[in-house]
C-alpha positions as CSV (number, residue, x, y, z in Angstrom):
1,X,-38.9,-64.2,-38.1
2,X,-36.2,-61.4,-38.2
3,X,-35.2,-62.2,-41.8
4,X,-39.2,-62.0,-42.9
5,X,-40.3,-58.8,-40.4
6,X,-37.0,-56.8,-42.0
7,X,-38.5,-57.2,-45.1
8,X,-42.1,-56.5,-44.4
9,X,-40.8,-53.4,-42.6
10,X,-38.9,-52.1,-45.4
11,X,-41.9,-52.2,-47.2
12,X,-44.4,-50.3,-44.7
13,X,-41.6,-47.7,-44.4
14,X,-41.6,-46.8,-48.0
15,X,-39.0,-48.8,-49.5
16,X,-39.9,-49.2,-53.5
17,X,-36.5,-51.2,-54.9
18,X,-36.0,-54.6,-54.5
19,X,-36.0,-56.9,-51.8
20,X,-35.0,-60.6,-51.2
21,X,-35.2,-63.2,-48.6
22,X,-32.9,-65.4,-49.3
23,X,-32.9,-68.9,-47.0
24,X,-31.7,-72.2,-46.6
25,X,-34.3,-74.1,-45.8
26,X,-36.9,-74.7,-49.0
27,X,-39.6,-74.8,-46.9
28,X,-42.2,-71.0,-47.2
29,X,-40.6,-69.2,-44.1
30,X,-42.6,-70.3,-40.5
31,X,-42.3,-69.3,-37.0
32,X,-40.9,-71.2,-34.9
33,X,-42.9,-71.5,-31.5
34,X,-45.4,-73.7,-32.8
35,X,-43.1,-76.2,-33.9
36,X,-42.4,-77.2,-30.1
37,X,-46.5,-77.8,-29.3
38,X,-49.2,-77.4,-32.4
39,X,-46.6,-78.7,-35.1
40,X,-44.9,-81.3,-33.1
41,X,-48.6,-82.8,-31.7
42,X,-49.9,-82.8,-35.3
43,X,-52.3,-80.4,-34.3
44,X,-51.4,-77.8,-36.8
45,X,-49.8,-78.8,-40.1
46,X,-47.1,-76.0,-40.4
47,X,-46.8,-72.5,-39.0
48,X,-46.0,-70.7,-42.2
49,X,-46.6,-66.7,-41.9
50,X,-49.4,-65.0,-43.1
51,X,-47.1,-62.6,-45.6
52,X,-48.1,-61.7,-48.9
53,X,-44.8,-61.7,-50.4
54,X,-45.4,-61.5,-54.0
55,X,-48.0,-59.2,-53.7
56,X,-45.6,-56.9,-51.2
57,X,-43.0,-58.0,-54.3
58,X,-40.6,-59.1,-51.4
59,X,-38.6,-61.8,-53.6
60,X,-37.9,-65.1,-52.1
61,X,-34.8,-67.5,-53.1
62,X,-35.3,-70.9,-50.8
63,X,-33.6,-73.9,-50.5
64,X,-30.2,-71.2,-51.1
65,X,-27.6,-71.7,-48.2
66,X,-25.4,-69.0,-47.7
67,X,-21.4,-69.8,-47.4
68,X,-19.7,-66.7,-47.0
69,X,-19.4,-62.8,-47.5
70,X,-17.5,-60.5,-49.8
71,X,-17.9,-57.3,-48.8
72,X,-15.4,-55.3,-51.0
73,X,-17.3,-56.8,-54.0
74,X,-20.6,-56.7,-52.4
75,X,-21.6,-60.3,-52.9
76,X,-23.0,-63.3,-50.9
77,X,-21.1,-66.5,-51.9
78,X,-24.4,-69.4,-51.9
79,X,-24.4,-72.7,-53.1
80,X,-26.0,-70.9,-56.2
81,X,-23.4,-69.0,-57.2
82,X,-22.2,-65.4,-56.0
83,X,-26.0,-62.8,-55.2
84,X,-24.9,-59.3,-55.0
85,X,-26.6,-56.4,-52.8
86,X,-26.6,-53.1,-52.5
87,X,-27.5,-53.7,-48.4
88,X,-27.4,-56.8,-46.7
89,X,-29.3,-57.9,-43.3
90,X,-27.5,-61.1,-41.8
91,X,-30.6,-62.7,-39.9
92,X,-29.1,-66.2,-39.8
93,X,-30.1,-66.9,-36.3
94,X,-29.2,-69.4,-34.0
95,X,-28.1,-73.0,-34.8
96,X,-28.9,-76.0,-31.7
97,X,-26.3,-77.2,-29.7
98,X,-25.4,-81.1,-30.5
99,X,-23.7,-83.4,-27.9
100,X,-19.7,-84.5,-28.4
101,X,-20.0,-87.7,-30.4
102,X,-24.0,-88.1,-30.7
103,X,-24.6,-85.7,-34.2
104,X,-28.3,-85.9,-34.8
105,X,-27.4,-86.5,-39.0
106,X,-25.1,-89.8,-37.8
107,X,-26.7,-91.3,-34.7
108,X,-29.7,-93.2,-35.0
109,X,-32.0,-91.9,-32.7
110,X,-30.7,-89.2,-31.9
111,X,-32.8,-85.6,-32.6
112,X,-32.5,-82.1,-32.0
113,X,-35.8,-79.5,-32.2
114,X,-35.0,-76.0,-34.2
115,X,-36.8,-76.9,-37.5
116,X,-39.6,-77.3,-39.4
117,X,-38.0,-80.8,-40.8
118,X,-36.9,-81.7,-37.1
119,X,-40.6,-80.9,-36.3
120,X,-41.7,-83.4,-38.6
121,X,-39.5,-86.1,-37.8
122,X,-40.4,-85.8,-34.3
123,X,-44.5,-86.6,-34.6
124,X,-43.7,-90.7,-35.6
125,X,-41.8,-90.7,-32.7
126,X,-44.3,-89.6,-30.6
127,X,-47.4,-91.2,-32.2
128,X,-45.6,-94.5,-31.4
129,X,-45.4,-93.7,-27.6
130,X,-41.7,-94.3,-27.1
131,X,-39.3,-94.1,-24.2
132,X,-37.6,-90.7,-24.5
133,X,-34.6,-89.2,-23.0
134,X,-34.2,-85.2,-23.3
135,X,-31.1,-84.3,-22.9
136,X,-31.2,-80.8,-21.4
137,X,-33.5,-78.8,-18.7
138,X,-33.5,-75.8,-20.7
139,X,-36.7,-74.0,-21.9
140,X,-36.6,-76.3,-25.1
141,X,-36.4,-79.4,-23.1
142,X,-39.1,-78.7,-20.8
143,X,-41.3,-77.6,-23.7
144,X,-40.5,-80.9,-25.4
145,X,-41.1,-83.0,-22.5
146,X,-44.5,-81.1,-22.0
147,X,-45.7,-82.6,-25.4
148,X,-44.1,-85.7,-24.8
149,X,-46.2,-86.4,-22.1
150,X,-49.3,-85.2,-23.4
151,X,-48.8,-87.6,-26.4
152,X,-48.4,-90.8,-23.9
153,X,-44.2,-91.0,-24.2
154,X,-42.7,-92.3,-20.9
155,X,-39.9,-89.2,-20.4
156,X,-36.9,-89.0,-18.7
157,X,-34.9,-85.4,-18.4
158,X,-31.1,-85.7,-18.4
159,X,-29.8,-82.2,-17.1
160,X,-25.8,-81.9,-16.3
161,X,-26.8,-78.8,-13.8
162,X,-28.1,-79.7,-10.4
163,X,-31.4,-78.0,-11.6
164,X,-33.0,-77.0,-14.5
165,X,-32.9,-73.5,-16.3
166,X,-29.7,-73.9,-14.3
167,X,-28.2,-71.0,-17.2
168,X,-31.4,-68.8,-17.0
169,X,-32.0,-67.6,-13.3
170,X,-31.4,-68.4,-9.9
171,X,-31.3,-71.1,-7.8
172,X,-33.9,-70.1,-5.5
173,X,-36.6,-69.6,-8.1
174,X,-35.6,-72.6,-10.1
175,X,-36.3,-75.1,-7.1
176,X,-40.0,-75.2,-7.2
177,X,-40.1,-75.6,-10.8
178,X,-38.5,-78.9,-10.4
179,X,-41.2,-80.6,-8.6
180,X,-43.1,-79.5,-12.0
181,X,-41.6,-82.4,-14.1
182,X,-42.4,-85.1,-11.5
183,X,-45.8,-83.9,-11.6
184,X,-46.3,-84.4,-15.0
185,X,-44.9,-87.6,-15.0
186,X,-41.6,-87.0,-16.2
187,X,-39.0,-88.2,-14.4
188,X,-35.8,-85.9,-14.2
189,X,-32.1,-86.7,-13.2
190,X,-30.0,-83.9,-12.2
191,X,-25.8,-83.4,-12.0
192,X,-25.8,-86.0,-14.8
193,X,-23.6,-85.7,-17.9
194,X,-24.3,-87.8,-21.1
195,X,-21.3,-90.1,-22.0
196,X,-22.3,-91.8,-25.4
197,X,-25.9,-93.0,-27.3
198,X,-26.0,-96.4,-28.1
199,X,-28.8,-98.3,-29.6
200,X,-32.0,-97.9,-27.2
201,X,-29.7,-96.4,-24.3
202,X,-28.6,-93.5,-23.1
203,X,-25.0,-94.5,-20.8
204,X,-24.0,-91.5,-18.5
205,X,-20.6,-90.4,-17.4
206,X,-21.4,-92.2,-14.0
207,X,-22.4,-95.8,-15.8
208,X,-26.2,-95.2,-15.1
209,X,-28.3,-96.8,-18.4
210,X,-31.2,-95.4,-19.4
211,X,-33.5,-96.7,-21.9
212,X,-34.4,-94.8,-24.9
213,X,-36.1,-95.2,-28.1
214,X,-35.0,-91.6,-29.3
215,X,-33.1,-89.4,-27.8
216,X,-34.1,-85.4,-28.1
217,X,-31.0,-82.9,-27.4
218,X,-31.9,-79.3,-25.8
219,X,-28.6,-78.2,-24.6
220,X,-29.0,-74.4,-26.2
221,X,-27.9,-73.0,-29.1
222,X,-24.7,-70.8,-30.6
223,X,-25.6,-67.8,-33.4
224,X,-25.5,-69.0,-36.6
225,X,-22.2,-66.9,-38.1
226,X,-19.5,-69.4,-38.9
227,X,-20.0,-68.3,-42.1
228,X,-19.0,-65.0,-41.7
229,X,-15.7,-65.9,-41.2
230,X,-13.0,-64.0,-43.2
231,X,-15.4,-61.4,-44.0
232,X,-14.6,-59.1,-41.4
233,X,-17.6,-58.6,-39.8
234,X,-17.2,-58.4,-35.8
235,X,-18.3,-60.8,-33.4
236,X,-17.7,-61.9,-30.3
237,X,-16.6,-64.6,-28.2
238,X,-20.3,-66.2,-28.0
239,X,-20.0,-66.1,-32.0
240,X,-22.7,-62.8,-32.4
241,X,-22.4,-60.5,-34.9
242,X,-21.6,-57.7,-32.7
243,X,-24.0,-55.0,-33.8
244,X,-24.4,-51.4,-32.2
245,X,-27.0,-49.5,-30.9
246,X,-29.2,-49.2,-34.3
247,X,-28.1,-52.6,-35.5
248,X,-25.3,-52.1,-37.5
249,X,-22.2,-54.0,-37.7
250,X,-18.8,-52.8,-38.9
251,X,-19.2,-53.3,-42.1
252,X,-20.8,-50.3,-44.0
253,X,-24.3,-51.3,-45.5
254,X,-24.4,-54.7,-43.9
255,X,-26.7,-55.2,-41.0
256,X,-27.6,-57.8,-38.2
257,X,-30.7,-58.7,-36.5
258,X,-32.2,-61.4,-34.7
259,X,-30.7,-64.6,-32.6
260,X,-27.5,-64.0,-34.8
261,X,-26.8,-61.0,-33.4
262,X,-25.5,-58.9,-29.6
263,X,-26.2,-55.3,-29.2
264,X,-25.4,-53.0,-26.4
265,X,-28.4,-52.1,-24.1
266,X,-28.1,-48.9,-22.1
267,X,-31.1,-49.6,-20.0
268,X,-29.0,-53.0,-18.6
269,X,-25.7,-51.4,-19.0
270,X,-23.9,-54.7,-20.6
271,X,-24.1,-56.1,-24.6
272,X,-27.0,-58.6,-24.9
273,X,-27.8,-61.3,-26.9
274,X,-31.4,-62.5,-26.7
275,X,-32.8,-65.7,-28.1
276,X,-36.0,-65.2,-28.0
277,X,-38.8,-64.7,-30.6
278,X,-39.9,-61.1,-29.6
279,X,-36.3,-59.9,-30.5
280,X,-36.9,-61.4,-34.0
281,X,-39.8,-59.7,-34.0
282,X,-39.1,-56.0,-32.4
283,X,-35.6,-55.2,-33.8
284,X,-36.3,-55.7,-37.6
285,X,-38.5,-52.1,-37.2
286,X,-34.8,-50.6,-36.1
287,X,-33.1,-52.3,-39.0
288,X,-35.3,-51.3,-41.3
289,X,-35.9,-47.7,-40.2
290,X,-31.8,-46.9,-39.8
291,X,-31.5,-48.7,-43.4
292,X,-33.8,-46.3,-44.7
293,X,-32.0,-43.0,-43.2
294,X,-28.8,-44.5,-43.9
295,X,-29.4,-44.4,-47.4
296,X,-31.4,-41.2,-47.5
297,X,-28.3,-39.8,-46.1
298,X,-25.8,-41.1,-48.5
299,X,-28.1,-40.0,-51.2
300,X,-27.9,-37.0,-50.6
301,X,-25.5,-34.9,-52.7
302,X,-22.3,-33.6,-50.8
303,X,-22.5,-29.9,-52.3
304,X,-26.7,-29.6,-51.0
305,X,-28.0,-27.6,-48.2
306,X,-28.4,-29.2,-45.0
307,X,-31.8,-31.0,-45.1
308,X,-33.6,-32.3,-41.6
309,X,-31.1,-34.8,-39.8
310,X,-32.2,-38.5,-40.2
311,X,-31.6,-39.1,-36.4
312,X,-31.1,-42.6,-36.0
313,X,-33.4,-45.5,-34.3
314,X,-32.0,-47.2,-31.0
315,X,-32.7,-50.8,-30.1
316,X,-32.9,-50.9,-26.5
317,X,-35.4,-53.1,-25.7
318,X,-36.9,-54.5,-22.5
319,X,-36.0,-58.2,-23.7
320,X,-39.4,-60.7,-23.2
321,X,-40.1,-64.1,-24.1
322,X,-42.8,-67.0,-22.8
323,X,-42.6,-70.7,-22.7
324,X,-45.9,-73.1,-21.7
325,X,-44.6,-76.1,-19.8
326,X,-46.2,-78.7,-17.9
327,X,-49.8,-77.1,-17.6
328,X,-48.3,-73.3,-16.5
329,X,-47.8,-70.6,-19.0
330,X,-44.1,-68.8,-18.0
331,X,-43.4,-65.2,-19.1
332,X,-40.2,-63.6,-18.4
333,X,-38.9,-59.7,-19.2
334,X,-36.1,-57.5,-18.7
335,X,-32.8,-59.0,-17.3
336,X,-32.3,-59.8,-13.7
337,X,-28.2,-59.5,-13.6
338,X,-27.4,-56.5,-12.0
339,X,-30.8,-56.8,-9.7
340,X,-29.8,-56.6,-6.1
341,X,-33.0,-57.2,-4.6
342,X,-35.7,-60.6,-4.9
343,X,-39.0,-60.2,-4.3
344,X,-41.8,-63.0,-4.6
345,X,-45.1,-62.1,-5.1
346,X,-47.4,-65.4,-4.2
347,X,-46.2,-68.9,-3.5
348,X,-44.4,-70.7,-5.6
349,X,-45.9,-73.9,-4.3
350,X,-49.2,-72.5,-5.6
351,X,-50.4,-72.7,-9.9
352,X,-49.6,-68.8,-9.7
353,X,-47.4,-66.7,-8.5
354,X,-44.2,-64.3,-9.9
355,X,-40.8,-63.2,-8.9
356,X,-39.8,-59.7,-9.5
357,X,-36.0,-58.3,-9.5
358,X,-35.1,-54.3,-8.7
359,X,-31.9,-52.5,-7.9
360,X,-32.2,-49.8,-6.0
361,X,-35.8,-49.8,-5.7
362,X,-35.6,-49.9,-9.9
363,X,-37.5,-53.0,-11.8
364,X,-34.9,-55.0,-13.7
365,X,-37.0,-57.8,-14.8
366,X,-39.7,-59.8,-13.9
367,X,-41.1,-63.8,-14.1
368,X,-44.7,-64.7,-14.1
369,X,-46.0,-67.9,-13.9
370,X,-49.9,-67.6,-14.4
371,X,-50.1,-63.9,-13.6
372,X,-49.9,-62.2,-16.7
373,X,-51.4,-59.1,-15.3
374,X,-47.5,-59.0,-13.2
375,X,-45.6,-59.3,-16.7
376,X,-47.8,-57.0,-18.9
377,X,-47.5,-54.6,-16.3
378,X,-44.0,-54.9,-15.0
379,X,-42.9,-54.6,-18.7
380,X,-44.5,-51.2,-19.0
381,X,-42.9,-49.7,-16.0
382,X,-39.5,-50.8,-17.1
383,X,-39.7,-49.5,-20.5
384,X,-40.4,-45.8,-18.5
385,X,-37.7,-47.0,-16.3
386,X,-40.0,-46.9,-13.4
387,X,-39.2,-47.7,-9.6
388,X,-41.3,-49.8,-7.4
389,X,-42.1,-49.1,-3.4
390,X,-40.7,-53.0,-2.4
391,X,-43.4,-53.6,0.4
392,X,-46.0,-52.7,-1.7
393,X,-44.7,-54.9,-4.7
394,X,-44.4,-57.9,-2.2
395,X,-48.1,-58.3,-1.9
396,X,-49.4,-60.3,-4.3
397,X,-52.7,-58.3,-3.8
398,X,-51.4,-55.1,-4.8
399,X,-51.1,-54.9,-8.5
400,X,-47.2,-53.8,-9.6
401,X,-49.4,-50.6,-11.3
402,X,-50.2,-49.5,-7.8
403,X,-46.8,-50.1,-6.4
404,X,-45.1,-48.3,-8.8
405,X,-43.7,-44.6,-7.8
């Protein structure tokens, strides 16, 4: 998604010289949500986008994996030999998580979900109805588990928290959404760490068995930059390219965008990295928009009059992302960690209700399950950095519009 929007943004900005997308995978480039529910069903054969590349002459090199960086000589070292560029955008997004010992390529069984190819070699499994263990309570794991079910797989969730979404947000708002997985069906075991796979069983560290005729791992998922290393491109201790407020990195002319990469967010007062398709899809405009006055600037010839300033795009975003699980649709935006104030608006015991998060009478972030009309409108008045009167956005018959001030 970042990779392919950059492009297609450089184009509906003006940019007339060449432009390549340049991937591992040989697969045309696809978005990834479906993969998780139409894809993974059989429902939908792929989920490829709807970009005319050659006709926006975006050139494409698939099936090309990218090993490293030289930046003094301006090259990308692929498995194809050495691709030079006058700019480069690293859009390498996020790899999954595997478990110590049980790599999906060497244990039988054993499958992770990022991919169009993991996608694919997920359907037989389900078609066949197995016994499935998910390993992981995550958003990914829930999703999974959702489509599991709705294919006829007996499902067990193996979560080493004592909750799910255990990483994501609190305790209290996390609690109801457990009774969600017994619900469907699916039977989830909590405070429960995965020792080893074997054939048809799952062993935790405690000695419990469970049976499994594939095993799915959603444990999360680390940026995709080990093979930046050496080039001198920042990053940080979660492995992000550590971009700054328009995107760049430290490197002149090189770029970051997407899952890959952390930027610093004013509005939340703290570096963010966001794994979430809208951020694929929202921060390529800044990347491509900074590239372009970047090199308008250069361009322009030391001894010339001064010409308008190219003022610089910020990417400050109010981050949003949505996951369907379990017959509920789940929308969360903003970021809820400085918040020091919880407000729910409905019960969560009921198909609908949402959970809002302020500090100092300020909207942080919001979480909607089955009340759209909450998120859509709680995103709006944090991008204006509005405030909300807290008695008034505690009714769940008062719309967060009206509460605003």
């Amino acid at each position: 998604m970042a990779g392919v929007q950059t492009a297609v943004a450089l184009r509906e900005l003006g940019h007339a010289g060449p432009v390549t997308v340049i991937g591992a995978e040989p697969h045309q480039p696809y978005d990834r949500p479906p993969l998780s529910k139409a894809v993974l069903l059989g429902t939908a054969e792929g989920s490829a986008f709807d970009v005319d590349f050659e006709g926006l002459g975006i050139g494409l090199r698939l099936g090309t994996a990218v090993t490293g960086l030289d930046p003094a000589a301006r090259e990308l070292e692929t498995e194809a030999g050495p691709v030079p560029y006058d700019v480069l955008v690293v859009a390498t997004g996020a790899e999954p998580l595997t478990l110590p010992g049980t790599d999906a390529d060497t244990v039988p069984g054993v499958h992770l979900l990022r991919t169009l190819d993991d996608a694919e070699r997920l359907k037989p499994v389900l078609a066949r109805q197995h016994d499935i263990v998910v390993v992981g309570a995550g958003w990914i794991g829930a999703e999974f588990a959702t489509a599991a079910r709705e294919a006829g797989c007996a499902v067990t969730v193996v979560e080493a928290a004592d909750r799910p979404l255990a990483g994501a947000l609190p305790a209290e708002v996390t609690a109801p959404m457990a009774d969600w997985y017994a619900r469907a069906g699916v039977e989830l075991v909590t405070g429960a760490r995965v020792a080893s796979v074997e054939p048809g069983t799952v062993v935790l560290e405690d000695g419990r068995r469970i049976a499994a005729g594939a095993v799915v791992v959603g444990v999360g998922a680390r940026p995709a930059t080990a093979w930046l290393a050496g080039s001198g491109v920042g990053t940080g201790p979660d492995g992000s390219v550590t971009a700054d407020e328009g995107l760049r990195t430290n490197l002149p002319r090189v770029y970051a965008v997407g899952d890959c990469a952390s930027f610093p967010s004013a509005r939340y007062g703290r570096r963010l990295l966001v794994h979430h398709w809208d951020n694929a899809l929202q921060g390529p405009r800044t990347v491509a928009a900074n590239i372009l006055g970047d090199l308008e600037a250069a361009a322009r010839p030391a001894d010339a009059p001064p010409g308008p300033a190219v003022a610089p795009v910020v990417y400050d975003p109010v981050p949003y992302f949505w996951s369907e699980q379990f017959g509920r649709f789940v929308q969360y935006a903003g970021d809820h960690a400085d918040a020091d104030t919880l407000l729910w608006r409905g019960d969560p015991a009921e198909p609908a209700w949402s959970v809002l998060w302020l500090r100092d009478g300020l909207l942080r972030a919001v979480l909607a399950v089955g009340r759209p009309r909450d998120l859509s409108q709680g995103r709006r008045i944090m991008q204006s950095g509005g405030r909300l009167d807290a008695v008034a956005a505690a009714d769940p018959a008062v719309s967060l519009k009206s509460a605003a001030r």
